[in-house]
C-alpha positions in Angstrom: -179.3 67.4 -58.0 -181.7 65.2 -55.6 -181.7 61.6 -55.1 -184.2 60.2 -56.9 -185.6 56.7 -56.0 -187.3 54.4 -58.8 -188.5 51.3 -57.2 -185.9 50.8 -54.6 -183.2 51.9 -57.3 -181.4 55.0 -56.1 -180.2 57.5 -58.4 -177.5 60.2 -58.0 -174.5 62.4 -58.4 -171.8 60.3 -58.7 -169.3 60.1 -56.1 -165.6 60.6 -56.0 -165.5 57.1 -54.7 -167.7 55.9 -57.0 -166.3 57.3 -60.2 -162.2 55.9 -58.8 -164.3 52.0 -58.3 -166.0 52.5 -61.6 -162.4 54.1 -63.6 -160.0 51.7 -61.8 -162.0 48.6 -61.1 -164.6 48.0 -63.9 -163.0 45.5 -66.4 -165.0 44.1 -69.1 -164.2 41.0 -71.3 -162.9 41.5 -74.9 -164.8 42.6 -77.0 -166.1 44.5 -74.2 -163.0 45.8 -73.0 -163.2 49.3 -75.7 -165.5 50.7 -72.8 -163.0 49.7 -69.5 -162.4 53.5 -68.4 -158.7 53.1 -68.6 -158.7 52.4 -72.4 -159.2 56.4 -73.3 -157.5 59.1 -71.2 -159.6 61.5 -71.9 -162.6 59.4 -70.7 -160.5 58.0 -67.7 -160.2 61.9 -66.8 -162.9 62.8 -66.9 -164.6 60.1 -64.7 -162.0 61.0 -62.3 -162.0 64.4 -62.0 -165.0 65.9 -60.2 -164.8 69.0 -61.9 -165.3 67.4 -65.6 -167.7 64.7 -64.2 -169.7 68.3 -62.7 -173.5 68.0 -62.9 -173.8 65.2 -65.8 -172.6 61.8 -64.2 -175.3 60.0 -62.3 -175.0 56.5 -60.2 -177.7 53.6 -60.2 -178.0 51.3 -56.6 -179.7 48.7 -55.0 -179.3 47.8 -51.2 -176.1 50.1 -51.4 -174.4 48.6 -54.1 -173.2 50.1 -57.5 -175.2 48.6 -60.4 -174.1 51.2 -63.0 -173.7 54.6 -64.1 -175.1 57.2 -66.9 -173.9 60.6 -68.1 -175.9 63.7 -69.7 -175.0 66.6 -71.5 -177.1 69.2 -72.9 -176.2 69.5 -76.6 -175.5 73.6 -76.8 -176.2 74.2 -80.2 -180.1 72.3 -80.1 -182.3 73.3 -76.7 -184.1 70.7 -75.2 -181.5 67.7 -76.5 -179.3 65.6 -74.8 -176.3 63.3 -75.2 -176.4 60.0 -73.1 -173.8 57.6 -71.9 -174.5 54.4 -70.0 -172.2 51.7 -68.0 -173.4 48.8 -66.4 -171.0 46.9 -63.6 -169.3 44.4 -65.5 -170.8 41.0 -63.8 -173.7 42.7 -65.0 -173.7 42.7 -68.3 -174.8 39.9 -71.1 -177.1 39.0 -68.6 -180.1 40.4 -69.6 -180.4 43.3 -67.7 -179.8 46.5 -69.9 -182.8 46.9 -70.5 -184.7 47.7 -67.1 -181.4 49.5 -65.5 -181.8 51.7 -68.9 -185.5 52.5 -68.6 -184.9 53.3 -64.8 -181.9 55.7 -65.9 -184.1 57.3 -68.9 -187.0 57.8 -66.9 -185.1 59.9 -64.5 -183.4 61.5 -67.3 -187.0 62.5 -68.8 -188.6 63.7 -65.3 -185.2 65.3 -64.3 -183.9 66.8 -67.4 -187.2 66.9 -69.7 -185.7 66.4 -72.7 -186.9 67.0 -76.6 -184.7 64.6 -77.7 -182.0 62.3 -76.2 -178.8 60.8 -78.5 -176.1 58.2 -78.0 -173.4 56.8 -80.1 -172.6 53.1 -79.4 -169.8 50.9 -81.2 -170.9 48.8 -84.0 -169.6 45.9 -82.4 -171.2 46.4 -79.4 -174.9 44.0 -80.7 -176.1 43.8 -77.2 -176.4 47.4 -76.5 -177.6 48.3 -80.0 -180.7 45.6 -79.0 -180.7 47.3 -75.8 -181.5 50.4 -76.9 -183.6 49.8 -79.5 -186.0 47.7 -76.8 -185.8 51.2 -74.6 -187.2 53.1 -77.4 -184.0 54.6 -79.7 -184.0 54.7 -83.2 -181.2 54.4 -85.8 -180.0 57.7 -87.0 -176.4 57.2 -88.9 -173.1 55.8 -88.7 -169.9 57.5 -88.2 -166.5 57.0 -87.9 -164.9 58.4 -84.1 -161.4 58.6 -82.7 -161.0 57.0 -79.6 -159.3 54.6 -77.6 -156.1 55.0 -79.7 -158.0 54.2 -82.9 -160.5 55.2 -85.5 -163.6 53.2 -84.8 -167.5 53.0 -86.2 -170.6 53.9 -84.5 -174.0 53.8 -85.0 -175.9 57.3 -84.0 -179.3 56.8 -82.4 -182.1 59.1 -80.9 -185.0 58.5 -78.5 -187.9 61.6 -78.9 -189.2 62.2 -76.5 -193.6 62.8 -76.4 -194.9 65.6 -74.2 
């Protein structure tokens, strides 16, 4: 993938460096602490391993420093949709700036990917990125119950359509 630049933001593949400071170093207060990397194996693996991170996790800077991240995966079964995953730095978050680091992120997911339709599944508990993504344009779907993070846990399903 290219670089992209969206108003001085810089997006692109993540890097090995990248994904170790994001799996290792990103801790986020409790409640908030269900997404640190280290809290699932299987996510901490992936992140960490370039050959599962492949083509589908992304970075977001300013002036050279790491702001966030986003994955996407095409779903195989429906052409043209997409599952994304988001992470802001965690001094970042609660302070109003989901929104705009999302619409930067989605906008390059829509000219990049050019999607039909793009999903996510976000914990109930999580408030502030449910608001988030409602403000960027996803609806409410469903709810549904995931393992993860050594539990079973509830999510709410969302979808943004995406307009030709």
């Amino acid at each position: 993938m290219n670089e992209g630049d969206t108003n001085s933001f810089i997006i692109g593949k993540m890097s090995q460096k990248d994904a170790l400071e994001i799996a290792n170093n990103w801790k986020y207060p409790t409640p908030y602490d269900f997404y640190d990397m280290t809290a699932d194996r299987e996510d901490y693996e992936e992140i960490i391993d370039a050959n599962q991170r492949g083509d589908h996790y992304f970075t977001l800077t300013k002036n050279g420093n790491l702001i966030g991240f986003f994955c996407i995966y095409p779903y195989e079964e429906t052409e043209g949709e997409f599952e994304y995953g988001v992470g802001l730095r965690p001094d970042l978050t609660g302070k109003g700036l989901g929104t705009e680091y999302n619409r930067i992120m989605l906008d390059y997911v829509k000219k990049t990917f050019k999607p039909k339709k793009i999903w996510l599944a976000v914990a109930d508990f999580n408030q502030r990125a449910l608001a988030v993504y409602e403000r960027v344009g996803f609806n409410f779907e469903s709810q549904k119950k995931q393992a993860t993070n050594g539990s079973i846990y509830s999510f709410t399903v969302m979808s943004l359509s995406i307009r030709k």
